[in-house]
SEDREN-295026 format. One record per residue (C-alpha): x, y, z; residue number from 1. Coordinates in Angstrom, 2 decimals, padded with zeros to 5 digits. Layout:
# SEDREN-295026
X  Y  Z  NUM
...
***
This chain:
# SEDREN-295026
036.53  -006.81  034.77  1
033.85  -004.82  033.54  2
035.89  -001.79  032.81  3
038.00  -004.63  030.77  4
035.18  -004.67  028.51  5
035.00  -008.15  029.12  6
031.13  -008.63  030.26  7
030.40  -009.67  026.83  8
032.66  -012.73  026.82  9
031.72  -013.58  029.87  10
027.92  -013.15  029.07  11
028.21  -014.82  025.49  12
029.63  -017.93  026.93  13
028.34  -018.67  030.68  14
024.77  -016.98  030.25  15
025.42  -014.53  033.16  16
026.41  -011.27  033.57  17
029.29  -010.10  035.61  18
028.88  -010.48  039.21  19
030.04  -010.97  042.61  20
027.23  -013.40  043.37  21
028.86  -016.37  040.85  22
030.99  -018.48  042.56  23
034.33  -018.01  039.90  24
034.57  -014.36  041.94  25
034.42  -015.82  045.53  26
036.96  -018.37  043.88  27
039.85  -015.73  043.06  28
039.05  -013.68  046.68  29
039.76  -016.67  048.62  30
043.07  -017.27  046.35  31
044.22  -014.08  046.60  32
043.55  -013.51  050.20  33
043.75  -016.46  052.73  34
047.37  -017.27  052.51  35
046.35  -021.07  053.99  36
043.88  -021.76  050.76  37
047.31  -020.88  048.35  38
048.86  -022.92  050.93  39
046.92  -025.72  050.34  40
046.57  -025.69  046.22  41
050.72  -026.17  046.52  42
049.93  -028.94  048.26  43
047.49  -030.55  045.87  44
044.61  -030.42  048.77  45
042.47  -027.30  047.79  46
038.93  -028.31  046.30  47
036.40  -025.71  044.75  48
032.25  -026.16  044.12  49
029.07  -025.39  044.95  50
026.58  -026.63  048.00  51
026.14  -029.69  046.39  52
029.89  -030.89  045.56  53
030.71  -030.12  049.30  54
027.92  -031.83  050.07  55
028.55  -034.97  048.73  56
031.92  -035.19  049.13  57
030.48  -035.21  052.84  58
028.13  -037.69  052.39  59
030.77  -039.48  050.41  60
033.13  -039.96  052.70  61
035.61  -037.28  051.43  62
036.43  -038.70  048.37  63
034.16  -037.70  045.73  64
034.09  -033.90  044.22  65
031.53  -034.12  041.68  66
028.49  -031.41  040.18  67
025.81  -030.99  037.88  68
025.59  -028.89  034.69  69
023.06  -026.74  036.42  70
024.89  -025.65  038.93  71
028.23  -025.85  036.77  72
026.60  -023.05  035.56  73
026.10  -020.39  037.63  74
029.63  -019.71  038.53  75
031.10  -018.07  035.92  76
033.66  -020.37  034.93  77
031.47  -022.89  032.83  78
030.87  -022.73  029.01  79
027.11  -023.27  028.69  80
027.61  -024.38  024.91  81
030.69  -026.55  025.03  82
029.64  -027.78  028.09  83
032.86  -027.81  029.75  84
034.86  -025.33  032.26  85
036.64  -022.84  029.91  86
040.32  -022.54  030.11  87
039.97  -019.30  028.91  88
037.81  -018.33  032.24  89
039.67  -020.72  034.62  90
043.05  -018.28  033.18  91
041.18  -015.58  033.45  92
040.05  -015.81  037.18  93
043.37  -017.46  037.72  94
041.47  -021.14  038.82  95
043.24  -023.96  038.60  96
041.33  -027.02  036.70  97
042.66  -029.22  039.45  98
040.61  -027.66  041.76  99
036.67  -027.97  040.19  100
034.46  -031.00  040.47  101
034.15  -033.10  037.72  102
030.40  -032.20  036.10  103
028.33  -034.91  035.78  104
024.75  -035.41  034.41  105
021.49  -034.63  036.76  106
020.13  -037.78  037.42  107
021.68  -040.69  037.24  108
023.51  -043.39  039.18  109
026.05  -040.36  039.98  110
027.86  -041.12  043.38  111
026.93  -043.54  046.84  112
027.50  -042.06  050.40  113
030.49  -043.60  052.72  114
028.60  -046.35  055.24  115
029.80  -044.86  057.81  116
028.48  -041.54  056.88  117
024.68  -042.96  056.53  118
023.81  -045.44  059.53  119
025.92  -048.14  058.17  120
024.53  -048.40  054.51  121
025.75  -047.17  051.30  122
023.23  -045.11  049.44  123
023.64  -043.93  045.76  124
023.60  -040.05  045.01  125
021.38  -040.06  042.27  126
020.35  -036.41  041.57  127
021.73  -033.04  041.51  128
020.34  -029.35  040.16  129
020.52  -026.15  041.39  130
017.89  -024.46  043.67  131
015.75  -023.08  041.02  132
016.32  -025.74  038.02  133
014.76  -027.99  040.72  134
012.02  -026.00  041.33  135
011.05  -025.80  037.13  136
012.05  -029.98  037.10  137
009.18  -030.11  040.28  138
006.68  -028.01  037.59  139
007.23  -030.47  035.20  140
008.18  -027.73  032.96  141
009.52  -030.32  030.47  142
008.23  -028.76  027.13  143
010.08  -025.51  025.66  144
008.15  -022.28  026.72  145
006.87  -023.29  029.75  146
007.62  -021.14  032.89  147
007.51  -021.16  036.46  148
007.72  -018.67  038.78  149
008.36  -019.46  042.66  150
007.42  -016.73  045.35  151
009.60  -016.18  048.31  152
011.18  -013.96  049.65  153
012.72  -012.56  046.25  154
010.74  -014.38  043.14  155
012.73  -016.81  040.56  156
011.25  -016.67  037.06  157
012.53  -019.84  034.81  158
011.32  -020.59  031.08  159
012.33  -023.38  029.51  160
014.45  -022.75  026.56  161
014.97  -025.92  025.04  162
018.41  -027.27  023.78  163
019.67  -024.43  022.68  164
020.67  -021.68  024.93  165
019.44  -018.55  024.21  166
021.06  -015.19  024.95  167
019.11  -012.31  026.38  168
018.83  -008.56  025.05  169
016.18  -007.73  027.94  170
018.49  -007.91  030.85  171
017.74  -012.14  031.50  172
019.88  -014.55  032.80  173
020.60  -018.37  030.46  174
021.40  -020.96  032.36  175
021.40  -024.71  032.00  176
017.85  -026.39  033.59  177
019.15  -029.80  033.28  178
021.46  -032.16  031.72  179
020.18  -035.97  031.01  180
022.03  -038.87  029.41  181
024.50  -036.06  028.43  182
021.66  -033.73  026.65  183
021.31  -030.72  027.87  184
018.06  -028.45  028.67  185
018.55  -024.80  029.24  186
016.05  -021.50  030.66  187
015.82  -018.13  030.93  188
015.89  -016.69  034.46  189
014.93  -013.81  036.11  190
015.16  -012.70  039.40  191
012.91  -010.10  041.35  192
014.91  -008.77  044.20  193
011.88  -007.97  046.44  194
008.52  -009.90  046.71  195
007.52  -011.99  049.85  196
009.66  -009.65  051.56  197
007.95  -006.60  050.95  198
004.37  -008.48  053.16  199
007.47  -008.92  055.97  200
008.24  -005.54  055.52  201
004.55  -004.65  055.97  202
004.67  -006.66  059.38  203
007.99  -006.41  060.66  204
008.70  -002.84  059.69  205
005.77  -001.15  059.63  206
003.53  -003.38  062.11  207
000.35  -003.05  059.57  208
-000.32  -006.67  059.44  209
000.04  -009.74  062.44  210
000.77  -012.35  059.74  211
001.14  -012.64  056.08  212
-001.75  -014.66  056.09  213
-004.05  -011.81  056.59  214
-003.16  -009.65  053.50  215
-005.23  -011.90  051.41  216
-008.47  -010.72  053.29  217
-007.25  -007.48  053.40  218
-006.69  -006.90  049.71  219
-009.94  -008.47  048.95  220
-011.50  -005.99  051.13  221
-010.88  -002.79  049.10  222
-012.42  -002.69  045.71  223
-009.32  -001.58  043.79  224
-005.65  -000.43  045.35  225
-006.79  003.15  045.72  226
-004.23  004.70  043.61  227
-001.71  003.19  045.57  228
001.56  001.87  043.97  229
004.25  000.17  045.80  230
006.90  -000.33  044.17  231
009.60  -002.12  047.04  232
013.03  -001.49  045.59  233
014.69  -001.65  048.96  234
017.96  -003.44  047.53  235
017.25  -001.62  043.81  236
015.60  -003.37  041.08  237
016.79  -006.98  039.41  238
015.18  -008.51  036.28  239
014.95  -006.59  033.97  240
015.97  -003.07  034.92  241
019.52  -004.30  036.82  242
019.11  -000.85  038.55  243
020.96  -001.09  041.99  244
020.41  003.15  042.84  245
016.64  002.57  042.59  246
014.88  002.64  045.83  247
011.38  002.02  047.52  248
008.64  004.30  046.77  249
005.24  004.32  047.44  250
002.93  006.64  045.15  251
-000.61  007.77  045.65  252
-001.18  008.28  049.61  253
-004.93  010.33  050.04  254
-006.14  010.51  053.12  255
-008.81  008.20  052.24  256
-005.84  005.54  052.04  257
-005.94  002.74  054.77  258
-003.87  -000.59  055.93  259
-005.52  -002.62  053.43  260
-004.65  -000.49  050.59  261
-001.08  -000.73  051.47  262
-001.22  -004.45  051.95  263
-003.16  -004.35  048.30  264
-000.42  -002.54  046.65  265
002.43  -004.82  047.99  266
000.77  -007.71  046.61  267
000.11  -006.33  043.60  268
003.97  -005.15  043.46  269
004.84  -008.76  043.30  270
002.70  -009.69  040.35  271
003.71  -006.38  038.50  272
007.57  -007.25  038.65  273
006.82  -010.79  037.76  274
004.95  -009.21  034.69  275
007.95  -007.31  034.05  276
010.11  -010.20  033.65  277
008.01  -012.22  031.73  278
007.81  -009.61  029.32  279
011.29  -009.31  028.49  280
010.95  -013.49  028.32  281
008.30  -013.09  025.46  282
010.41  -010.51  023.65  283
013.61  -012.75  023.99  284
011.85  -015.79  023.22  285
008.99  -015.10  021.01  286
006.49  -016.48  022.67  287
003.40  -015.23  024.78  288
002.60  -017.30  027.91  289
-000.37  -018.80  027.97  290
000.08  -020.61  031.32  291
002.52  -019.80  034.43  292
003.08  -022.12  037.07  293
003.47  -020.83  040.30  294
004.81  -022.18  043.57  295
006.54  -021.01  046.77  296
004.94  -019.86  050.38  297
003.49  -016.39  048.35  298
001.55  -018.67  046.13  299
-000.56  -019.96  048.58  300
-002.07  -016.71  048.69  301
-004.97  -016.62  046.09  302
-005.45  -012.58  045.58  303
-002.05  -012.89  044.72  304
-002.34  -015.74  041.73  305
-005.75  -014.03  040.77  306
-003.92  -010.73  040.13  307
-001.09  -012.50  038.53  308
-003.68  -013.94  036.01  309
-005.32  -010.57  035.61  310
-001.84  -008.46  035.25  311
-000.25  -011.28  032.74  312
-003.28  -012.01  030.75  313
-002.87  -016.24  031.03  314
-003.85  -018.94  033.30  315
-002.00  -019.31  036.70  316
-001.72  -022.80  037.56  317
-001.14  -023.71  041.30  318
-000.14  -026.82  041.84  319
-001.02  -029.62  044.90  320
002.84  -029.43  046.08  321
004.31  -026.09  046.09  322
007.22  -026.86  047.64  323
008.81  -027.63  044.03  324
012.27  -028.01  044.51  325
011.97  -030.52  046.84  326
009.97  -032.02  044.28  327
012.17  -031.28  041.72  328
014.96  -033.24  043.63  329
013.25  -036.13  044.45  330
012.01  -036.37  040.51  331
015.46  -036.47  039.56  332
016.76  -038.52  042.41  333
013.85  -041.03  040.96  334
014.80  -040.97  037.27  335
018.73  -041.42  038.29  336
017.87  -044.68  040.38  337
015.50  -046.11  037.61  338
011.86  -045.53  039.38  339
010.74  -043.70  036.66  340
012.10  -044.50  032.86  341
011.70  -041.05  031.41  342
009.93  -037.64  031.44  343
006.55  -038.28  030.43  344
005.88  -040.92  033.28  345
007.05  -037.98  035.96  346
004.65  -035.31  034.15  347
002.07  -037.85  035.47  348
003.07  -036.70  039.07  349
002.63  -033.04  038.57  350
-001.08  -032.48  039.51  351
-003.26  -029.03  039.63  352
-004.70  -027.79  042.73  353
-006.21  -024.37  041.68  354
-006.32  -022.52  038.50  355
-006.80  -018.78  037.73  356
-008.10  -016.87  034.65  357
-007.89  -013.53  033.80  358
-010.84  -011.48  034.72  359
-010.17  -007.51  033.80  360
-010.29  -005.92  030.46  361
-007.48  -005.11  028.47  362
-008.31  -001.44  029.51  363
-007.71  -002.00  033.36  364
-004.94  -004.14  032.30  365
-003.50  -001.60  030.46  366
-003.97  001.19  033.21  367
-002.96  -000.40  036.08  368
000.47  -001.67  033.63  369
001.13  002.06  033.25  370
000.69  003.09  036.49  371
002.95  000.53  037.27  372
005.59  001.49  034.87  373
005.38  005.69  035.99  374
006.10  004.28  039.85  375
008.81  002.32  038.58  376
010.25  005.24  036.53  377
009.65  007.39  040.16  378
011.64  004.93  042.31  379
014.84  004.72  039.62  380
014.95  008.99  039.72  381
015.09  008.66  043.62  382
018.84  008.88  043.44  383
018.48  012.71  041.21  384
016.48  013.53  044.18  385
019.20  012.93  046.42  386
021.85  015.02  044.05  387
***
């Protein structure tokens, strides 16, 4: 497809870029290869979606195939601007219509579950949204340039767009947040391949650490990283350098360098790609951050969000739940059954727990950025070194 010159259509009207990991893909593999799924669109029986329409055609008793916008959206198939699946798509991955859930609102009085599915009651389905639209929904990230970032095992970057979709030229993702009473909300995303992952490297791999929990201490423990940059490209580089030949490298070993300097500079990665991505979101969207909101299990670590601060120049706001996009569904779930009448009396739920300021001067910032940015350079040239 890409040698079709066709990732601009595709990119121009879904937000993504061309990919196996969208569903429409997975969709025309499964068509063209299991003989039983053909088997079964002659017979008017085949069904398509996401987690959440097989879900709740589950829940439902087998006789509801329904979505959100959100996650309508991430499979290649969907017109973020018309908000509709695109014939032209659906012909061009050779999808039948027939065989996509109808795409409904996020909230909202959207389907009930079969009685005999939950303990004898009927309960009403009344919020959907992708993994990460949940998560910036749970921030309360209702206003247009605010951002969230969650720390796992990869990180998930998402800005808030407003309601019009905005097309990257710094190697970002647009996708729809949300859709309410038919109005849609749409981010930026971008995705860091390798962040709470590199700390299990650390442990798992390399047996430096016992428990993530103790590379907090140890970071704090060295006054600076030592020279030491890690840059942990073990599956290449995502957001925004799309690289998939760069690899892991780790720059600056002395022999004065010790455990906690590694478990420094693998923190530090983490906040360095996140700067990276929200960099490409202030030249795509104009506008500087002045606050991110952070969440996931990485976030509880404090070196971590004070680094952030210092890296990104803004406030890092950490909230009192971190688990977001169970937040995030349970806000919805709450506006679609009529708990809560609109935005502004969920915002009221979101409350802060810790917040960081920068502390370093533009100099150090500046240093340790460029630094950063040689060791990033290093790990893309790692497959010359192998020619």
């Amino acid at each position: 497809m890409k040698s079709k010159g066709l990732n601009q259509e595709i990119r121009e009207k879904t937000g993504l870029v061309i990919d196996a990991y969208f569903s429409g893909s997975k969709m025309r593999w499964i068509l063209k290869n299991n003989p039983e799924a053909q088997s079964l669109l002659d017979q008017g029986k085949l069904a398509f979606g996401t987690v959440d329409s097989w879900l709740i055609y589950q829940l439902s008793g087998k006789v509801t195939h329904i979505t959100d916008a959100s996650n309508a959206s991430r499979t290649m198939l969907y017109n973020i601007h018309e908000n509709r699946w695109d014939s032209s798509l659906l012909d061009l991955f050779g999808i039948p219509r027939e065989t996509l859930p109808e795409v409904l609102d996020s909230a909202g009085k959207l389907a009930s579950t079969s009685d005999q599915v939950t303990f004898g009651h009927s309960v009403e389905i009344c919020g959907i949204a992708g993994d990460q639209q949940s998560a910036l929904f749970g921030q309360a990230c209702f206003e247009q340039g605010m951002a969230k970032n969650t720390y796992g095992t990869g990180c998930f970057l998402l800005m808030n767009s407003g309601e019009k979709p905005l097309l990257s030229n710094n190697g970002l993702l647009t996708t729809v947040a949300w859709q309410l009473n038919g109005k849609t909300t749409y981010a930026l995303e971008g995705s860091v391949f390798v962040a709470g992952a590199a700390i299990q490297w650390l442990r798992d791999g390399l047996g430096l650490v016992e428990s993530a929990h103790e590379t907090e201490e140890m970071a704090q423990s060295v006054s600076d990283n030592g020279g030491v940059y890690f840059v942990p490209a073990f599956v290449g580089l995502g957001t925004p350098h799309w690289d998939p030949t760069a690899r892991g490298t780790i720059l600056g070993i002395t022999r004065d360098t010790g455990r906690a300097h590694f478990a420094r500079s693998a923190l530090e990665s983490i906040a360095f790609q996140t700067s990276d991505v929200l960099k490409a979101m202030a030249k795509d969207s104009g506008n500087n951050l002045k606050v991110l909101r952070v969440d996931g299990g990485a976030s509880a670590n404090s070196f971590l969000c004070q680094f952030q601060a210092d890296i990104l120049d803004c406030e890092v706001h950490r909230p009192t739940v971190v688990e977001t996009t169970a937040m995030g569904a349970a806000m919805l779930a709450a506006l679609g059954c009529g708990d809560f009448q609109n935005l502004e009396e969920i915002q009221e739920l979101w409350g802060l727990e810790s917040s960081f300021l920068p502390k370093i001067s533009a100099d150090v910032r500046n240093k340790y950025s460029a630094s950063w940015e040689r060791a990033v350079e290093r790990s893309k040239n790692w497959s010359q070194l192998e020619e």
